[in-house]
C-alpha positions as CSV (number, residue, x, y, z in Angstrom):
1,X,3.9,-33.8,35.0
2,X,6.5,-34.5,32.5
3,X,9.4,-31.2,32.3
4,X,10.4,-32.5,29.5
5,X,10.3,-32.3,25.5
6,X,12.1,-34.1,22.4
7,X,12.5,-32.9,18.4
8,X,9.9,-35.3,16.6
9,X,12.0,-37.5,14.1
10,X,10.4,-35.1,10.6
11,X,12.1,-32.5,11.9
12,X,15.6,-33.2,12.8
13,X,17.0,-32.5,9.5
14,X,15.1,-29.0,9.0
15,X,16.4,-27.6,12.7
16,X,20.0,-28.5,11.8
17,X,19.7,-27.2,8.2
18,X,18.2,-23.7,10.7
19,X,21.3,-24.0,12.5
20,X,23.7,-23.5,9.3
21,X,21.6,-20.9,7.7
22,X,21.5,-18.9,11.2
23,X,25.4,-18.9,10.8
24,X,26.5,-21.1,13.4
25,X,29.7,-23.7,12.0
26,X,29.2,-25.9,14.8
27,X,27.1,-27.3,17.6
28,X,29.7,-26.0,20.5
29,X,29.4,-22.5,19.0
30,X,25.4,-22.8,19.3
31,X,25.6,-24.1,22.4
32,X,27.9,-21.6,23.6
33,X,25.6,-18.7,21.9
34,X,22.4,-20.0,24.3
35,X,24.3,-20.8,27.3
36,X,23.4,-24.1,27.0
37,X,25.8,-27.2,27.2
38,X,27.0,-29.3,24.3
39,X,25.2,-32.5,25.4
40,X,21.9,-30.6,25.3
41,X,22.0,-29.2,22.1
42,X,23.6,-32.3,20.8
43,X,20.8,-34.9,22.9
44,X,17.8,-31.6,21.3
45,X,19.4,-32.6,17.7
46,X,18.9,-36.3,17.7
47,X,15.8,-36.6,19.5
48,X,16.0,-37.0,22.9
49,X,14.7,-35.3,25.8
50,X,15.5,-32.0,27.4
51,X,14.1,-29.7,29.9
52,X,11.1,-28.3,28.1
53,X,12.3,-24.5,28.8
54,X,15.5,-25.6,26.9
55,X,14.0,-26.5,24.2
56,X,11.7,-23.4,24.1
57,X,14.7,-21.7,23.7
58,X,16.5,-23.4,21.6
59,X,13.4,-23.6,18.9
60,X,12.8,-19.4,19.5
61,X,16.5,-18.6,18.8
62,X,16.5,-20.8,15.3
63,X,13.1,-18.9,14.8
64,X,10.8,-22.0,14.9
65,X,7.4,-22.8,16.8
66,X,8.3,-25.2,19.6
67,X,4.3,-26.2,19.8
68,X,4.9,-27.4,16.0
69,X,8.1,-29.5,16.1
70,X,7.5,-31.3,19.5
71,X,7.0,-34.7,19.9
72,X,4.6,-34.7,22.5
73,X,3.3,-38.5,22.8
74,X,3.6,-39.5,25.8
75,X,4.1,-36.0,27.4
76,X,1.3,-33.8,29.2
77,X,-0.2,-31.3,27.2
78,X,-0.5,-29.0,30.2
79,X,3.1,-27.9,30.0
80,X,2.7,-24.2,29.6
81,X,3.7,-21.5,26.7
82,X,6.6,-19.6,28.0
83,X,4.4,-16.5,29.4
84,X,5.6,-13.7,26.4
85,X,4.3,-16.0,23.5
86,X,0.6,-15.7,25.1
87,X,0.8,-11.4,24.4
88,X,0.9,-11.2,20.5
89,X,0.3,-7.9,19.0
90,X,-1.1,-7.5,15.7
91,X,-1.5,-4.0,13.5
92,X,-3.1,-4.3,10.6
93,X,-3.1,-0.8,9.3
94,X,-5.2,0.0,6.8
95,X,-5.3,-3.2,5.4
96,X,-8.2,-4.4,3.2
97,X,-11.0,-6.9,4.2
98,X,-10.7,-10.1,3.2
99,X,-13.4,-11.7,4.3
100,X,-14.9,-12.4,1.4
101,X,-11.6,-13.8,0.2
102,X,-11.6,-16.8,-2.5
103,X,-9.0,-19.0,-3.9
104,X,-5.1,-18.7,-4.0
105,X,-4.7,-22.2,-2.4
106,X,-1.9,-23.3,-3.9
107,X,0.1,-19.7,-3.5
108,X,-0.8,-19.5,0.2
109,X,0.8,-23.2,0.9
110,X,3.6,-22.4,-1.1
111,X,4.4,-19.6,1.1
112,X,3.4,-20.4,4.0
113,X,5.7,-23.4,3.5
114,X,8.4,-21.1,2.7
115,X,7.8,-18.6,5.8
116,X,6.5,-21.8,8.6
117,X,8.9,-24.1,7.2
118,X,12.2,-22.9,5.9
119,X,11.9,-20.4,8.0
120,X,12.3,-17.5,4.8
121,X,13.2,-14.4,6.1
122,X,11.8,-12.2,3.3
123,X,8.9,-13.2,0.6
124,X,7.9,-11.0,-2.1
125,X,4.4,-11.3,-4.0
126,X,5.2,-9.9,-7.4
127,X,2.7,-8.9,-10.3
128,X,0.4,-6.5,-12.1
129,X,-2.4,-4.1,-10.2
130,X,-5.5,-5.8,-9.4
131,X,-3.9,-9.0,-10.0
132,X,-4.4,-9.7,-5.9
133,X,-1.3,-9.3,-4.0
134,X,-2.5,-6.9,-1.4
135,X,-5.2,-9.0,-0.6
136,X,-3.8,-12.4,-0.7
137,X,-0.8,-10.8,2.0
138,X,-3.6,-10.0,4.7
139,X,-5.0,-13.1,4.3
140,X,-2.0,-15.5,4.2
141,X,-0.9,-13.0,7.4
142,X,-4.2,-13.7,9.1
143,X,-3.6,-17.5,8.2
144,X,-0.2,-17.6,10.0
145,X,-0.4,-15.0,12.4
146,X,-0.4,-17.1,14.9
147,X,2.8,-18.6,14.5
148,X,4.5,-14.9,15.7
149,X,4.2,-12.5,18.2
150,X,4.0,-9.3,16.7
151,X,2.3,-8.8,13.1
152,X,2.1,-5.1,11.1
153,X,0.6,-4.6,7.8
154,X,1.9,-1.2,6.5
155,X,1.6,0.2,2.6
156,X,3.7,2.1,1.0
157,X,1.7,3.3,-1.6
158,X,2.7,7.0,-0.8
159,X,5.8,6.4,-0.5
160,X,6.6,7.7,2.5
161,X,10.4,8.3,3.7
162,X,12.1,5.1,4.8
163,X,12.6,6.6,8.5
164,X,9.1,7.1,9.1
165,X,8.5,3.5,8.2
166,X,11.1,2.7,10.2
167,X,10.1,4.2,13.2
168,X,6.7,3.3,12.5
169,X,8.2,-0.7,12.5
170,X,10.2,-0.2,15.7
171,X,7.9,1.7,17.8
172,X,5.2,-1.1,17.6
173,X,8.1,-4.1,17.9
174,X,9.5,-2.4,20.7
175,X,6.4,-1.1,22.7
176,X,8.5,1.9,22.5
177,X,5.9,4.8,21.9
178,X,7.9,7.8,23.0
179,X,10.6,9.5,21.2
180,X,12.9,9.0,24.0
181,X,16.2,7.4,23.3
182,X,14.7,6.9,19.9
183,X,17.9,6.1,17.1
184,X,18.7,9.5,15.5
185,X,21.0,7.8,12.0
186,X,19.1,5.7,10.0
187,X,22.5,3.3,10.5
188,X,21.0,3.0,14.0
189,X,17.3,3.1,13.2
190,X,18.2,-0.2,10.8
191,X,20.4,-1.7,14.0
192,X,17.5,-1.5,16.3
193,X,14.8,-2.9,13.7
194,X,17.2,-5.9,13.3
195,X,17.2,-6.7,17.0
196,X,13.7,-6.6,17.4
197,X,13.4,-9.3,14.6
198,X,16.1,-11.4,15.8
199,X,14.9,-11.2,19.9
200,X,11.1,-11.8,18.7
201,X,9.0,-13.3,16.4
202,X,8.1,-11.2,13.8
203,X,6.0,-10.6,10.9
204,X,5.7,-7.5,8.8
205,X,4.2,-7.0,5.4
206,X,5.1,-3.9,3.2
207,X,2.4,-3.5,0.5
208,X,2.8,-1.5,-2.7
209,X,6.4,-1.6,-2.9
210,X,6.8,0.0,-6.1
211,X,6.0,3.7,-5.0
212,X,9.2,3.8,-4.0
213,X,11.0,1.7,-7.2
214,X,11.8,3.7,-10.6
215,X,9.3,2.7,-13.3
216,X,11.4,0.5,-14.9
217,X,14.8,-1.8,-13.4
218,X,14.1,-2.4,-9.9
219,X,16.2,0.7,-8.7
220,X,14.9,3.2,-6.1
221,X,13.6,6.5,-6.4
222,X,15.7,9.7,-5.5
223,X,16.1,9.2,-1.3
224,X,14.7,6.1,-1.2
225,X,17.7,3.7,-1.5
226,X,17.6,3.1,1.9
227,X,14.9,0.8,1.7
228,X,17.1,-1.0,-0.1
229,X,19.2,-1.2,2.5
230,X,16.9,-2.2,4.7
231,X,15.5,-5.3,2.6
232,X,19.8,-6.7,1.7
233,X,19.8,-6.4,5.4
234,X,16.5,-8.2,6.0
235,X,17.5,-11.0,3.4
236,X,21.1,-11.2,4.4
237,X,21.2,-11.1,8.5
238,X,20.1,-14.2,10.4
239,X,16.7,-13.6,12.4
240,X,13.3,-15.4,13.6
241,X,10.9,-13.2,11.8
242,X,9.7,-12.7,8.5
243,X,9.2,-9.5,5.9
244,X,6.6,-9.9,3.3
245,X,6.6,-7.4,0.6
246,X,4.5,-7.1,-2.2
247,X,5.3,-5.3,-5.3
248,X,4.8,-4.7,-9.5
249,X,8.4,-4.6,-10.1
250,X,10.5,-6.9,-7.9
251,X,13.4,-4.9,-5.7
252,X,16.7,-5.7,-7.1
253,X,18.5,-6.7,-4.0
254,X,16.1,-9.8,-4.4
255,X,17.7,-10.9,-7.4
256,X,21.0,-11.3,-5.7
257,X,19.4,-12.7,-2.4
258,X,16.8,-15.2,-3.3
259,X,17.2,-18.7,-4.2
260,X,16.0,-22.5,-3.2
261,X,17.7,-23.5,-0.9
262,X,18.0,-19.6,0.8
263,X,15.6,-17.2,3.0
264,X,14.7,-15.2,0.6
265,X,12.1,-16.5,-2.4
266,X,9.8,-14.4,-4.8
267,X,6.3,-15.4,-5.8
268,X,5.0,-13.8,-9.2
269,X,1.3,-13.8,-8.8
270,X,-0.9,-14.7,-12.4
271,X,-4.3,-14.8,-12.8
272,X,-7.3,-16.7,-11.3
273,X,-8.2,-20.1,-12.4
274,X,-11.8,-20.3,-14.2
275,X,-13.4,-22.0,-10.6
276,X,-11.7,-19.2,-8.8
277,X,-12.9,-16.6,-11.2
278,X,-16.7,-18.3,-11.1
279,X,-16.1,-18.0,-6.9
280,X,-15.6,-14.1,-7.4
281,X,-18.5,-14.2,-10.1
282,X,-21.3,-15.9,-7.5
283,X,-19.6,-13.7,-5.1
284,X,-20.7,-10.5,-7.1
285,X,-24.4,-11.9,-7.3
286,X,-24.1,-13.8,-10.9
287,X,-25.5,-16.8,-11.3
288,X,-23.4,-19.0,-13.2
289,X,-26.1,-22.4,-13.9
290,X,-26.9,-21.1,-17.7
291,X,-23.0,-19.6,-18.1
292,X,-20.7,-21.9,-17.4
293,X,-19.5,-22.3,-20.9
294,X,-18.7,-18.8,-20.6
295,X,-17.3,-18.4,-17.6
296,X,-13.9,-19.5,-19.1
297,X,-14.1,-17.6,-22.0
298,X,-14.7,-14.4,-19.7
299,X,-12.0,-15.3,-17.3
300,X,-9.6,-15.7,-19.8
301,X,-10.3,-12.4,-21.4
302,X,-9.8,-10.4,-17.9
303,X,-6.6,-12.2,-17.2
304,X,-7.9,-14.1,-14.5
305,X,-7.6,-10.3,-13.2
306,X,-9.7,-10.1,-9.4
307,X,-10.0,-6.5,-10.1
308,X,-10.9,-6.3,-13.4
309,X,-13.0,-9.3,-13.2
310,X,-15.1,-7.7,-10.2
311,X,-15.9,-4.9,-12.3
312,X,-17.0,-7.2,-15.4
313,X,-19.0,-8.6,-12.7
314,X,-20.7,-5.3,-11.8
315,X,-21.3,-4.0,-15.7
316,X,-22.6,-7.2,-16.4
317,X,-25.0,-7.3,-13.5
318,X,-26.2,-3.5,-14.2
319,X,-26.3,-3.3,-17.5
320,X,-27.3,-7.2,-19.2
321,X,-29.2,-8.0,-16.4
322,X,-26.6,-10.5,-15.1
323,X,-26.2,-12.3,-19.0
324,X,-22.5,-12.8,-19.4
325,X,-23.4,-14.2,-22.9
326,X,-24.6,-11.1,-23.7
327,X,-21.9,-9.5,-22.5
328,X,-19.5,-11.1,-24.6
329,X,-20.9,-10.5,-27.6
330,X,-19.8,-7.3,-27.5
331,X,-17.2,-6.7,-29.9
332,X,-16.2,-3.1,-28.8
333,X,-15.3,-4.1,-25.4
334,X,-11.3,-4.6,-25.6
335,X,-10.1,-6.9,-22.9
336,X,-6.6,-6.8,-23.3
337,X,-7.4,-2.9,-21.7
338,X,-8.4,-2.0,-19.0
339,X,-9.4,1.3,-19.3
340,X,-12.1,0.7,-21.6
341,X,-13.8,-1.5,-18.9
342,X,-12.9,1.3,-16.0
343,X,-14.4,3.7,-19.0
344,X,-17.8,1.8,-19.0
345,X,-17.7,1.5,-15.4
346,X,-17.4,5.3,-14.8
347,X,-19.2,7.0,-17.5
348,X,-22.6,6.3,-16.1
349,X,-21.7,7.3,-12.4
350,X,-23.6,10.4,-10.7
351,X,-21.9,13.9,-10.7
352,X,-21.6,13.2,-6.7
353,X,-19.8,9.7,-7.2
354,X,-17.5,11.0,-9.5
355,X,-16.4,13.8,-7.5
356,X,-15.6,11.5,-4.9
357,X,-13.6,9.1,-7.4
358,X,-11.2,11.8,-8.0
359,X,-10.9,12.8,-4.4
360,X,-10.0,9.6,-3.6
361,X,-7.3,9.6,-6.6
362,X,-6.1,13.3,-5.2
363,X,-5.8,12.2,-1.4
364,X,-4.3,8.9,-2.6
365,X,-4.9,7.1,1.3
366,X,-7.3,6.2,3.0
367,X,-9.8,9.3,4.0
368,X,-12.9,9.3,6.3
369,X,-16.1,10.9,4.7
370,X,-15.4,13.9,7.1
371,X,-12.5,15.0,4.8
372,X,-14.7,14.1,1.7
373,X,-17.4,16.3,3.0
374,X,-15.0,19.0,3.7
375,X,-13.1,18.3,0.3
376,X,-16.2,19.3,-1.8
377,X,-17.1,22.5,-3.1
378,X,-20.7,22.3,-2.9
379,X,-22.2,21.2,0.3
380,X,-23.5,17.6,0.3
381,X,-25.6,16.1,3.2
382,X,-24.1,13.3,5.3
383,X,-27.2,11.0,4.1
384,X,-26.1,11.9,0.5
385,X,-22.8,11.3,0.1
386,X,-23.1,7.9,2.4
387,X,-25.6,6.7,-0.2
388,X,-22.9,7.1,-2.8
389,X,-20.2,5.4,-0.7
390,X,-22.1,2.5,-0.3
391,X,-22.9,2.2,-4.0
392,X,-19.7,2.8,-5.2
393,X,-18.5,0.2,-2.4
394,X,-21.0,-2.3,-4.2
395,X,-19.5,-1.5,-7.6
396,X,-15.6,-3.0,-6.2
397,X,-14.5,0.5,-7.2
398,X,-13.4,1.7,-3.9
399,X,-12.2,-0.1,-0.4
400,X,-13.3,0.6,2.8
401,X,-10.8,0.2,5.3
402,X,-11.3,1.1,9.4
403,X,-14.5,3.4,8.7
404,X,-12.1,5.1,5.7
405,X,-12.4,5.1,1.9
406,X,-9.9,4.8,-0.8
407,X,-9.5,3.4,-4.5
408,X,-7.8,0.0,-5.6
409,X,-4.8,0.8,-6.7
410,X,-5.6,0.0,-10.7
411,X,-8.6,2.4,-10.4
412,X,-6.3,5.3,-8.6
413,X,-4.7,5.1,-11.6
414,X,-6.8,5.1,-14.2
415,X,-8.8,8.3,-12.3
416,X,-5.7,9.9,-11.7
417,X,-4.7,9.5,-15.4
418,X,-8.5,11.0,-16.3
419,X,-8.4,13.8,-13.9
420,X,-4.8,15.0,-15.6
421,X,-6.1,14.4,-19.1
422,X,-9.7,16.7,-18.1
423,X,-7.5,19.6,-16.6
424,X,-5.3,19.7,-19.6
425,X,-8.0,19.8,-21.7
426,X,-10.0,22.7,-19.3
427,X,-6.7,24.8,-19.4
428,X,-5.7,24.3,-22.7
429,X,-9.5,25.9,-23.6
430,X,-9.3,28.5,-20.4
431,X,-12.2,26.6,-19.1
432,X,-12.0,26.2,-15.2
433,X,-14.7,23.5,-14.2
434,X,-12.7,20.7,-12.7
435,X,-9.8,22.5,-12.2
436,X,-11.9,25.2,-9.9
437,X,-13.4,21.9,-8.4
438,X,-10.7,20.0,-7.1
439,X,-7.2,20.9,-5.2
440,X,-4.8,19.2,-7.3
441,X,-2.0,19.3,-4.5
442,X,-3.1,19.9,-1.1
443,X,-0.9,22.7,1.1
444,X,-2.5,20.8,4.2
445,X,-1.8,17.4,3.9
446,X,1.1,15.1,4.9
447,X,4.4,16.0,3.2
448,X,5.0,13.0,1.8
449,X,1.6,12.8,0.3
450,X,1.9,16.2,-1.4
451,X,4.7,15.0,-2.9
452,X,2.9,12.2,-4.3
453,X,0.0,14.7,-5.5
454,X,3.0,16.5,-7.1
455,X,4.6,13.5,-8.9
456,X,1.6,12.0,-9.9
457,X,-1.2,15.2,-10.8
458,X,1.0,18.2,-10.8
459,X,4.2,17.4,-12.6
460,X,1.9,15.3,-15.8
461,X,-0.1,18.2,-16.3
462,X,2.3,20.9,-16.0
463,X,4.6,18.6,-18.7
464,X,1.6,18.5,-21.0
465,X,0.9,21.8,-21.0
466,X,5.1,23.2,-21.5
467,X,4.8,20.4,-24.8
468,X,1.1,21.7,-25.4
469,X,2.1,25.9,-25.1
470,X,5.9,25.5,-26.6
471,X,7.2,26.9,-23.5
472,X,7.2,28.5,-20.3
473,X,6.2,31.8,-21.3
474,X,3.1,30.2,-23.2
475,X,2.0,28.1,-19.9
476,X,2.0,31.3,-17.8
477,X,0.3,33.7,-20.1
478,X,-2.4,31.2,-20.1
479,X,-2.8,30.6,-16.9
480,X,-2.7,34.3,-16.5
481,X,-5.5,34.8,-18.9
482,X,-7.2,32.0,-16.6
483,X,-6.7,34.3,-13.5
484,X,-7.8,37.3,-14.8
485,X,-11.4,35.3,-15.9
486,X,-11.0,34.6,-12.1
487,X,-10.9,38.4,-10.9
488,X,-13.6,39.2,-13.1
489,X,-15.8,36.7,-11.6
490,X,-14.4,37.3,-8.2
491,X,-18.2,38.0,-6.8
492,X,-19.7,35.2,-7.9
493,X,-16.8,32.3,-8.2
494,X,-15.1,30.7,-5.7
495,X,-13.7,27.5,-5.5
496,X,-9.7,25.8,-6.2
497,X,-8.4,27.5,-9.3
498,X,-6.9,30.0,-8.3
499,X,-4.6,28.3,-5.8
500,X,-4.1,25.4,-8.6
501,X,-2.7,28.2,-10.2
502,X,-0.2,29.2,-7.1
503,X,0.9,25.5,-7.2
504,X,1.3,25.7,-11.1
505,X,3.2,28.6,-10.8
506,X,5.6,28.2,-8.2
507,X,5.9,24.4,-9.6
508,X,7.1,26.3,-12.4
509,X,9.5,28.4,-10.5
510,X,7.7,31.7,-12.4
511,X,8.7,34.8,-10.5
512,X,5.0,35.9,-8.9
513,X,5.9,39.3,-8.7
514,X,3.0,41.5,-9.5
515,X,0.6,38.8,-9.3
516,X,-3.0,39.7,-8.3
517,X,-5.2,37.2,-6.3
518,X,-7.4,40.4,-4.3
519,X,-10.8,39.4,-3.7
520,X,-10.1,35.3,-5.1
521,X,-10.8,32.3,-2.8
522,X,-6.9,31.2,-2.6
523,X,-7.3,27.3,-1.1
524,X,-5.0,24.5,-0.6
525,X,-1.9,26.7,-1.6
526,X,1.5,25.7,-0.3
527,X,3.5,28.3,-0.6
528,X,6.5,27.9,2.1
529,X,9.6,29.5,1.4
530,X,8.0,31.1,-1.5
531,X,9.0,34.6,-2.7
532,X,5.5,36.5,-2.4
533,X,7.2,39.8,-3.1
534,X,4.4,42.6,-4.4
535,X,1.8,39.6,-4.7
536,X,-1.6,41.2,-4.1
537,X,-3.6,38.9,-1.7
538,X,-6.2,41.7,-0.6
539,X,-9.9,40.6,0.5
540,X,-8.6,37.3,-0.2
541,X,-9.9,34.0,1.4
542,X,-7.0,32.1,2.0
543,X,-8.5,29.2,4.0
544,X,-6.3,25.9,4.4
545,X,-3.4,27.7,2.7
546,X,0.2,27.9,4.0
547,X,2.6,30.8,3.4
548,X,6.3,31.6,5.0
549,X,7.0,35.2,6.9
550,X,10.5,35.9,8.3
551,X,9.1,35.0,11.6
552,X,8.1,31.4,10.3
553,X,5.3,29.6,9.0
554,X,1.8,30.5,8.5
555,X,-1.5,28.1,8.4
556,X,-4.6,29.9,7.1
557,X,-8.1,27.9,8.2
């Protein structure tokens, strides 16, 4: 059997264009970086055979797949993969399905051209929600996978702190799974994530990278610049591997880093074509054979939007019996927003399916139906509420992901931005419906996702109500008058209001001396290093609730 392999004439030019972008001025200073002697780097560059182990490692430091570049006429086909490319390791989170994916043809060559190819050592999808990026990442990652050796799909849609992702990153690229001579700086923590992407091949995609951006200008968020860090460093350092992030609002360190002929490149995302559009049509269960005139004409009012134009698909089906012509001709639909279609979409849901929309928009991750069960005030049978799921599931207006449920990302919003506008109404009136029925900030949830509760529920209402009431002063006295409907009912009522109102309150930094919550049911309230000083919490059921005492913290279940 042949021990030998040669570089196939194609790609000559693309290894030695590898070898100047992974910073080495000369082949001596390669060579001397492998161990290797000049002649066999220099006979590996023009062509010729070398020991096939050689050139295994001369392909896997450069970051390119020996299999791919060989020219192997002439040359057994039993000569084996070096033993640690045979154990790949692939997380994939709580990425989507994608089974049913359709389309993107020309973006997935394009970047896998980019990643396979010139060897791009960061990629961002860029675009609007819905428009597909989250999607079309799993699946181009499930199309190459096989060109690495360790693949993670993490999103960031929470926002969580950049060490946790980090740890999450080098834990799973390391096989390192105890805490042990784990980096304590984040200086280190970055250092040991770079090693594991230049020593292996690596491929790791960060989804919804804009929970962690400003609205507006590409900057971070208040202690998230480190992320930043992390993706200059990602872009800037020579490695084999490959970060894939995808995002509304491209990064800024991009802008400096990405260009044609460098390893960084940014892909902005627009909408479907009409035959792709028609594919997620059929898809949803429309036939097309009397429509196709107006297939266009309906993909070209949703934006070519996957999202939006799943959840056409769904209103037309339910409600004109599958006629898009139908559909179209009415003029009060507004396609240039989407709310009006999520409205239509919504409106006409069950009491139960509802409730579980803005559950889902509360817990902002994926959730098993345990939790949902648990989550909801009045008791619902397992049967039930899996009956709903599934019907919801069928409408494209929540993702099941692992067993777990959660909302696309365009939908989150839009239920998040209804729940907010509902409870500002409900406490503007003193009316306590939804806001008794849902915790708007959960005391027993993951820190990071409280914080997104408070960003994204707490902070929007309590703003609306200081503009609504003039003042502080004129927010508390109503949410006192709100309380003391509370204590009268106290027998009869129970339920989340009255620790929205804790939230609300300490939110507000209002001084709770005084307060009275006897007799209330006091759930979800977070109320660590909180001055509780004279508060009256007699008789009360404080499940889920967490308070401070001198002696530390205490959990209430």
């Amino acid at each position: 059997m042949s021990r030998s392999l040669k570089l196939a004439p194609l790609f000559i030019k693309q290894v030695k264009t590898a070898i100047k972008r992974a910073g080495f001025p000369s082949q001596q200073a390669f060579a001397t970086e492998l161990g290797l002697s000049r002649p066999t780097v220099s006979n590996f560059l023009n062509g010729k055979p070398v020991d096939y182990l050689n050139f295994v490692e001369i392909c896997e430091k450069l970051g390119l797949d020996w299999q791919a570049i060989a020219d192997i006429e002439g040359i057994s086909q039993s000569i084996p993969t070096p033993s640690h490319l045979t154990h790949k390791r692939h997380d994939w989170g709580d990425a989507p399905d994608v089974s049913s994916f359709r389309g993107r043809d020309t973006e997935r060559a394009t970047l896998e051209r980019w990643i396979v190819q010139d060897n791009a050592g960061l990629v961002a999808l860029l675009g609007m929600g819905g428009i597909g990026k989250t999607a079309l990442s799993v699946r181009l990652a499930q199309q190459i996978s096989d060109r690495f050796e360790y693949v993670i799909w993490r999103s960031l849609r929470n926002a969580p702190p950049v060490s946790e992702t980090l740890a999450t990153l080098i834990k799973f690229l390391s096989h390192q799974e105890q805490k042990a001579d784990f980096p304590a700086t984040f200086e280190a923590q970055l250092s040991r994530l770079m090693e594991c992407l230049r020593t292996s091949q690596c491929l790791i995609i960060l989804d919804n990278i804009e929970s962690i951006l400003h609205s507006s200008g590409g900057g971070y968020r208040d202690n998230y610049e480190g992320y930043g860090e992390l993706f200059k460093r990602v872009g800037e350092t020579p490695h084999r591997s490959c970060l894939i992030l995808t995002s509304r609002d491209k990064p800024r360190e991009l802008a400096a880093l990405e260009g044609e002929t460098l390893p960084v490149h940014s892909l902005p995302l627009k909408g479907l074509t009409t035959i792709e559009g028609q594919a997620i049509l059929r898809l949803k269960g429309l036939s097309l054979s009397a429509a196709v005139n107006h297939t266009k004409e309906l993909s070209d009012r949703c934006g070519g939007n996957p999202l939006i134009l799943k959840i056409v698909a769904a209103t037309i089906k339910d409600l004109f019996d599958g006629n898009i012509e139908e559909f179209l001709k009415q003029k009060t639909i507004a396609f240039d927003d989407i709310r009006v279609l999520l409205d239509e979409q919504i409106n006409p849901l069950s009491d139960l399916e509802k409730q579980i929309m803005y559950w889902l928009a509360i817990e902002r991750e994926p959730v098993s139906t345990q939790i949902l069960q648990a989550n909801l005030l009045l008791p619902v049978a397992q049967p039930t509420l899996l009956t709903a799921l599934k019907c919801l599931v069928h409408r494209s207006l929540i993702e099941k992901s692992d067993g777990n449920f959660t909302l696309q990302p365009v939908v989150m919003e839009y239920m998040t931005e209804r729940l907010i506008e509902q409870i500002c109404r409900e406490v503007t009136g003193g009316e306590i419906a939804l806001f008794n029925s849902f915790a708007l900030m959960k005391a027993t949830t993951k820190d990071y996702i409280r914080a997104a509760q408070t960003r994204f529920i707490v902070k929007p209402i309590t703003d609306n109500l200081l503009t609504t009431f003039g003042n502080l002063s004129g927010v508390e006295q109503q949410l006192k008058h709100i309380l003391s409907q509370l204590q009268q009912n106290s027998a009869s009522q129970s339920g989340y209001a009255a620790g929205n109102i804790l939230n609300f309150l300490v939110y507000l930094q209002c001084d709770l001396t005084g307060y009275n919550f006897a007799n209330l049911t006091v759930w979800q309230a977070f109320l660590r290093d909180t001055n509780l000083h004279q508060v009256n919490f007699a008789h009360s059921h404080l499940e889920n609730s967490i308070f401070s005492e001198a002696l530390g913290v205490v959990f209430f279940q």
